[in-house]
C-alpha positions as a printed Julia matrix, in Angstrom:
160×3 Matrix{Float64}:
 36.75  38.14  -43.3
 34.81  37.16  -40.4
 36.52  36.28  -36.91
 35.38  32.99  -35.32
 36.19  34.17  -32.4
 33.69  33.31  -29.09
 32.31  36.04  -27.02
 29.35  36.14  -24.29
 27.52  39.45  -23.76
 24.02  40.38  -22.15
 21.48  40.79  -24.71
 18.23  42.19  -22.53
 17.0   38.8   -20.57
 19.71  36.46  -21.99
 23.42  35.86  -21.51
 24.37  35.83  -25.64
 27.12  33.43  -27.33
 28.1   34.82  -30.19
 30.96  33.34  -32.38
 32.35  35.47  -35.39
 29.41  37.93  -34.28
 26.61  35.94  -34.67
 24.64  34.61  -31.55
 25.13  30.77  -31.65
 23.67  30.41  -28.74
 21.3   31.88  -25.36
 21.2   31.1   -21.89
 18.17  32.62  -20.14
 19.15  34.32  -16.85
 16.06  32.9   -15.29
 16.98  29.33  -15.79
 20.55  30.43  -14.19
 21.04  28.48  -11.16
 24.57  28.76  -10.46
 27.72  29.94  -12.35
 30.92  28.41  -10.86
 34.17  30.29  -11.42
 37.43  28.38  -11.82
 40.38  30.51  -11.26
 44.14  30.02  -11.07
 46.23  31.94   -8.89
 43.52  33.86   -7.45
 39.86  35.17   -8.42
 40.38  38.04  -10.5
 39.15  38.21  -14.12
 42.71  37.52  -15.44
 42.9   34.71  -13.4
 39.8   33.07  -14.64
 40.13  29.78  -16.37
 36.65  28.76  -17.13
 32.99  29.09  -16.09
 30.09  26.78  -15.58
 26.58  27.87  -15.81
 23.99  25.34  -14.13
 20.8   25.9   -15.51
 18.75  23.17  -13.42
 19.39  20.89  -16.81
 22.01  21.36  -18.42
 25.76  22.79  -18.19
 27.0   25.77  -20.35
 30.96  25.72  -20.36
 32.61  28.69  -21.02
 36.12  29.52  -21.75
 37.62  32.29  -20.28
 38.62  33.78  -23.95
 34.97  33.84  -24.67
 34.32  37.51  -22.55
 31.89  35.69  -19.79
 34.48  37.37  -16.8
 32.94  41.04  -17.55
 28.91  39.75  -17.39
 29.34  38.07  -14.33
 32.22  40.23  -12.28
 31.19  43.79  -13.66
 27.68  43.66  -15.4
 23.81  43.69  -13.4
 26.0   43.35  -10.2
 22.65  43.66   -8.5
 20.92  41.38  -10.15
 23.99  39.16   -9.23
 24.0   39.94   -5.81
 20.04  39.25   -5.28
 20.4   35.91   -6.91
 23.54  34.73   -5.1
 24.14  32.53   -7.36
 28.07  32.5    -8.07
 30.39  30.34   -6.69
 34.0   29.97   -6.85
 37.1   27.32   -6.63
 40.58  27.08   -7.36
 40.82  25.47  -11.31
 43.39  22.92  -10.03
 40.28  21.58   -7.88
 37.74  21.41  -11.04
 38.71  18.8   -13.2
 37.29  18.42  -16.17
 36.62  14.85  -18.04
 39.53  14.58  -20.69
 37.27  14.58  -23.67
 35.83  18.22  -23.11
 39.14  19.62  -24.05
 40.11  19.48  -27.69
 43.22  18.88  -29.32
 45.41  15.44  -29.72
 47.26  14.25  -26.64
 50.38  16.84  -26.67
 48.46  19.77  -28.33
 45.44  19.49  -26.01
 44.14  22.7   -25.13
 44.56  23.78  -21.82
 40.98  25.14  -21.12
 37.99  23.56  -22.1
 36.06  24.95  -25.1
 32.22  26.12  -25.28
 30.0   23.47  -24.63
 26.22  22.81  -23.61
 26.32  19.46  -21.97
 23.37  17.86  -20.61
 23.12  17.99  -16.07
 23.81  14.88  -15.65
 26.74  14.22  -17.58
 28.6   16.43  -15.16
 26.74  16.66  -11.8
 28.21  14.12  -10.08
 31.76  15.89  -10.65
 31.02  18.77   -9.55
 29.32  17.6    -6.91
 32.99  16.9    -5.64
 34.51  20.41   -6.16
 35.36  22.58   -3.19
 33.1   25.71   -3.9
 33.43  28.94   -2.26
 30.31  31.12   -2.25
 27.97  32.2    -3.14
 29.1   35.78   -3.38
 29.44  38.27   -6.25
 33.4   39.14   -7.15
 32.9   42.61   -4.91
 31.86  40.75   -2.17
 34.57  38.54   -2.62
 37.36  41.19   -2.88
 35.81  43.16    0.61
 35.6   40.07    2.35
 39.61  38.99    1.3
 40.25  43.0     2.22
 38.89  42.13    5.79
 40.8   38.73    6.22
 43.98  40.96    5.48
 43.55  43.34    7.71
 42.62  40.71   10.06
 45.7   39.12    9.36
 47.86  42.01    9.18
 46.39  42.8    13.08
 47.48  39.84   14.52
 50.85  39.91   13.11
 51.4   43.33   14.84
 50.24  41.92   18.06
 53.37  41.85   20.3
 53.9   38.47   21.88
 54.6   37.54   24.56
């Protein structure tokens, strides 16, 4: 029995989308523009809700079930970190239209589903979303370190 299950992997060039195993679809990682990271709670890969790859024309949505949180936080980090290219926000800032989630009213899915949508369908919206960035998730996690220590600094500071 075959799983239909969605997962995103590098295959040489090419960011893979395979479903039950079988690529059902490629994104080229020189038409990658941007991937935008919407998290929950914070900006680990456990807290990822979805991702958004910009190629120029069109939008790949990705689910967080589909895998895409290990090629972009722990795979070709350099090739990551020369293209500066990833960008964060909080999911509660990124809606989504209603109809890119599947699912009748009450059993709606709570994350969108994998979709190829054409640039323009979604620009505008997330022309409106608060992004953070661009930096790669190590980047991200020194730069929070340094804000806490920061932080911690001036809460020792007597007063006074």
């Amino acid at each position: 029995m075959k799983s239909d299950s969605l997962a995103v992997r590098w295959d040489g060039p090419q960011l893979a989308v395979t479903r039950g195993g079988e690529v059902a679809d490629r994104v080229s990682a020189d038409d990658i523009r941007r991937v935008i990271l919407a998290c929950r709670g914070g900006d680990t890969p456990s807290h990822l809700d979805f991702a958004l790859i910009d190629t120029g024309t069109e939008h790949v949505l990705l689910p967080a079930s589909s895998g895409i949180a290990a090629p972009v936080y722990f795979e070709r980090q350099a090739w990551w970190t020369e293209r500066a290219c990833i960008w964060w926000l909080t999911a509660r800032h990124a809606p989504l239209p209603r109809h890119l989630y599947s699912g009748v009213w009450l059993l709606r899915r709570h994350q969108p589903g994998f979709l190829r949508l054409p640039a323009d369908e979604l620009q505008a919206l997330v022309a409106t979303w608060p992004l953070e960035g661009p930096q790669t998730w190590e980047q991200r996690r020194w730069a929070r370190g340094a804000t806490n220590r920061q932080l911690d600094a001036l809460a020792r500071r007597p007063r006074g």
